[in-house]
Backbone as CSV, one residue per row, in Angstrom:
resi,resn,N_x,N_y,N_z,CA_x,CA_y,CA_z,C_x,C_y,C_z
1,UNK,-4.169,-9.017,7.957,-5.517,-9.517,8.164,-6.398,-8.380,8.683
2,UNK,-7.714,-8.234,8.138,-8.316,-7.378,8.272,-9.597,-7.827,9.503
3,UNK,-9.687,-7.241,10.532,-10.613,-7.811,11.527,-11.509,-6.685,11.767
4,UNK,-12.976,-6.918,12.196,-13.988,-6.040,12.015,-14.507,-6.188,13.680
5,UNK,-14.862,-4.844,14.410,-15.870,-5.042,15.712,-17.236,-5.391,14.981
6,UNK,-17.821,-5.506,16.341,-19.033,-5.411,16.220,-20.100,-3.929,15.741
7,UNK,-19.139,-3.484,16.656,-19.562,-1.694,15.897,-19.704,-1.558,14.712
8,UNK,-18.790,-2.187,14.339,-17.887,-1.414,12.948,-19.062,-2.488,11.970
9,UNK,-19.414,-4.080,12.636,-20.172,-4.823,10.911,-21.518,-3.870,11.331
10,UNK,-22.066,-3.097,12.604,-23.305,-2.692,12.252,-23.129,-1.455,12.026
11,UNK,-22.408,-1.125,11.419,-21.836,0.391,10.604,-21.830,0.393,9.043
12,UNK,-21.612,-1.063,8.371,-21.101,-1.305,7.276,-22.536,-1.898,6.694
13,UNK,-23.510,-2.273,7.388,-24.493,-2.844,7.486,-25.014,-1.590,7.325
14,UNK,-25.488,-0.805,7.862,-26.509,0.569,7.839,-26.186,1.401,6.739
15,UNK,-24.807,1.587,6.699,-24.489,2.458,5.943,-24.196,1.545,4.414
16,UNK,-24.531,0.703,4.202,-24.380,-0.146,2.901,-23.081,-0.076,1.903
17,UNK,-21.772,-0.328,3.274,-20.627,0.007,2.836,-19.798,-1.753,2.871
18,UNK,-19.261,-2.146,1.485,-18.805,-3.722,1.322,-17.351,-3.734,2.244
19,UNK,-16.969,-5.067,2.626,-15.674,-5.005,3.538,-14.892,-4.999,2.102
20,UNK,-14.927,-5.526,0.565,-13.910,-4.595,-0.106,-13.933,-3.295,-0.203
21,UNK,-14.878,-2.146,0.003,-14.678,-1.139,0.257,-13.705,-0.481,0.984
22,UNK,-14.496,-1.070,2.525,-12.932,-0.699,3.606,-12.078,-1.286,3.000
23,UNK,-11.828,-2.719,2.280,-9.948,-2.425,1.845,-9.540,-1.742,1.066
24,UNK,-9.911,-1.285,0.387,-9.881,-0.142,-1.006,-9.907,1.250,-0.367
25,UNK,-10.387,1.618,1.339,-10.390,2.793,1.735,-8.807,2.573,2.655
26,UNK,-8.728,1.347,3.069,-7.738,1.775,4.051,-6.158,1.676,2.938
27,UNK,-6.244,1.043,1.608,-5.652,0.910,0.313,-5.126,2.206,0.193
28,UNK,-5.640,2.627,-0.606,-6.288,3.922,-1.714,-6.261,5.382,-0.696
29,UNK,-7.090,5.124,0.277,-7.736,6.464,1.119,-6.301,7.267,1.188
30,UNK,-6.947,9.046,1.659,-6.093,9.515,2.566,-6.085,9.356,4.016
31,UNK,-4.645,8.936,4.502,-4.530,8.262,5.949,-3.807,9.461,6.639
32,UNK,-4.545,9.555,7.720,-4.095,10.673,8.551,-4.082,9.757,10.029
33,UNK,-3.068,9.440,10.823,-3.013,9.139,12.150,-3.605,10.187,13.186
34,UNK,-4.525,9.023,14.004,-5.167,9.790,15.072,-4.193,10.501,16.336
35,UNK,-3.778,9.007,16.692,-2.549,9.051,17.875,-2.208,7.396,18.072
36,UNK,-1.331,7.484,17.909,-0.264,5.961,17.999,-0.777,4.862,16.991
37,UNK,-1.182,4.106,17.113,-1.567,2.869,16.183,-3.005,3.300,15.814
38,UNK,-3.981,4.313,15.437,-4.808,4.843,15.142,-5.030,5.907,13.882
39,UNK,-5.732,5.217,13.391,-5.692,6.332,11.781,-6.994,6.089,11.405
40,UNK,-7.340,7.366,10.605,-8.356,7.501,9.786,-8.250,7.556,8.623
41,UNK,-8.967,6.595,7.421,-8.764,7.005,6.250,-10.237,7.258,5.133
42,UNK,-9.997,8.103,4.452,-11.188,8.579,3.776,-10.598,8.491,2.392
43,UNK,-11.888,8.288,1.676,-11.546,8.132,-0.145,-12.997,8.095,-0.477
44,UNK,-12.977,8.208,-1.601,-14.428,8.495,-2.717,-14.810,8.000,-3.853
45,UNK,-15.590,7.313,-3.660,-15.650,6.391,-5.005,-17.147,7.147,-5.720
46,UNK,-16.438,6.671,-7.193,-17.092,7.456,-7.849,-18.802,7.111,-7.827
47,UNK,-19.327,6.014,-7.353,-20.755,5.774,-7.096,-21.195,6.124,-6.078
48,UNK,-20.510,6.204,-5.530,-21.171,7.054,-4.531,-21.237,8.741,-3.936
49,UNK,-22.603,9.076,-3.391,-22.607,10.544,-3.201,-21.391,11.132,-2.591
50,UNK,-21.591,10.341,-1.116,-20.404,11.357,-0.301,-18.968,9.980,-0.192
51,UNK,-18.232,11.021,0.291,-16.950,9.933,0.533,-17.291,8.935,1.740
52,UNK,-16.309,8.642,1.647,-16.303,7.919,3.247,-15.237,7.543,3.951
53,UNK,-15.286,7.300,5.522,-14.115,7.287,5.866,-14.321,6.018,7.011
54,UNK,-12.981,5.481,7.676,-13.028,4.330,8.117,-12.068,4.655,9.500
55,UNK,-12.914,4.477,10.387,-11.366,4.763,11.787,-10.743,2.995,12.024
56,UNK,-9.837,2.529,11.996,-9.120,1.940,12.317,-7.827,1.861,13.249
57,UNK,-7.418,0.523,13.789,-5.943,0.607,14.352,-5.047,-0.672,13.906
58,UNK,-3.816,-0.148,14.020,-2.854,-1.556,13.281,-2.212,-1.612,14.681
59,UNK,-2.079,-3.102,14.523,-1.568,-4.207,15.750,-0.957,-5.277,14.749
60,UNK,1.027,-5.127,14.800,1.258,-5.883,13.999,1.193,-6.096,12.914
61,UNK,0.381,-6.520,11.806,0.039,-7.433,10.816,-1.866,-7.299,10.681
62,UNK,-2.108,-6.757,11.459,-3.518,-6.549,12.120,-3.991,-5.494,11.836
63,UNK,-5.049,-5.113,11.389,-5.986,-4.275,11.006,-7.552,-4.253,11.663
64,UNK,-7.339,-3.140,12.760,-8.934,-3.614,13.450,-9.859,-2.040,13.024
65,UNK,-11.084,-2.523,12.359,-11.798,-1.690,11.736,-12.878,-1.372,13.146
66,UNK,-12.904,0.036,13.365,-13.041,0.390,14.578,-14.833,0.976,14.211
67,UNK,-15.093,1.531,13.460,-15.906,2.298,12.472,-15.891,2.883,11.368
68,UNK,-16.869,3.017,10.715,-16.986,3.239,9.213,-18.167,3.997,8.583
69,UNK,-17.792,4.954,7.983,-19.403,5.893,7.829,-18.874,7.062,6.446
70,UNK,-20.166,7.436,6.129,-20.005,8.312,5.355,-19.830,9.916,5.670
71,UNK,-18.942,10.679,5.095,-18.962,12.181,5.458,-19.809,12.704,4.959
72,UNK,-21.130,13.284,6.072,-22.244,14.067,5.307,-21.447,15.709,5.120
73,UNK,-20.638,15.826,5.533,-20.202,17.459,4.911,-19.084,17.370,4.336
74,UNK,-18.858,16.119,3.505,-17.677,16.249,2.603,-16.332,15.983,2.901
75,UNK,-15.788,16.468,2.178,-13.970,16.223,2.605,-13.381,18.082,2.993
76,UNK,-12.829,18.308,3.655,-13.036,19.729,4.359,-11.553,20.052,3.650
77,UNK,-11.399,21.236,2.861,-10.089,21.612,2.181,-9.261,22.520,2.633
């Protein structure tokens, strides 16, 4: 189950990003762990300019979407 803060719907809201998006980012994306139940994942869809990426944490069965935004300088190689 995918659960959203408050942060995170006025993130998805500004930045005009759909909650199938985030599932298709936290899906699809590359996932890199922050530290412990914390990860970031980024992916790029082809309509759009820049990628984007989604910080999240898993609890269980649980998916809490922490924030969500676009990378204005890209994906860094």
């Amino acid at each position: 189950m995918i659960k959203y803060t408050r942060h995170s719907k006025r993130r998805l809201k500004l930045y005009n990003i759909s909650e199938s998006e985030v599932e298709l980012i936290i899906k699809f994306g590359t996932k890199v762990e922050v530290e412990g139940n914390k990860y970031e994942s980024i992916y790029h869809f082809d309509d759009k300019i820049l990628p984007l990426k989604v910080v999240y944490k898993v609890i269980g069965n649980d998916y809490i979407i922490l924030t969500s935004y676009p990378l204005k300088r890209g994906i860094e190689k």
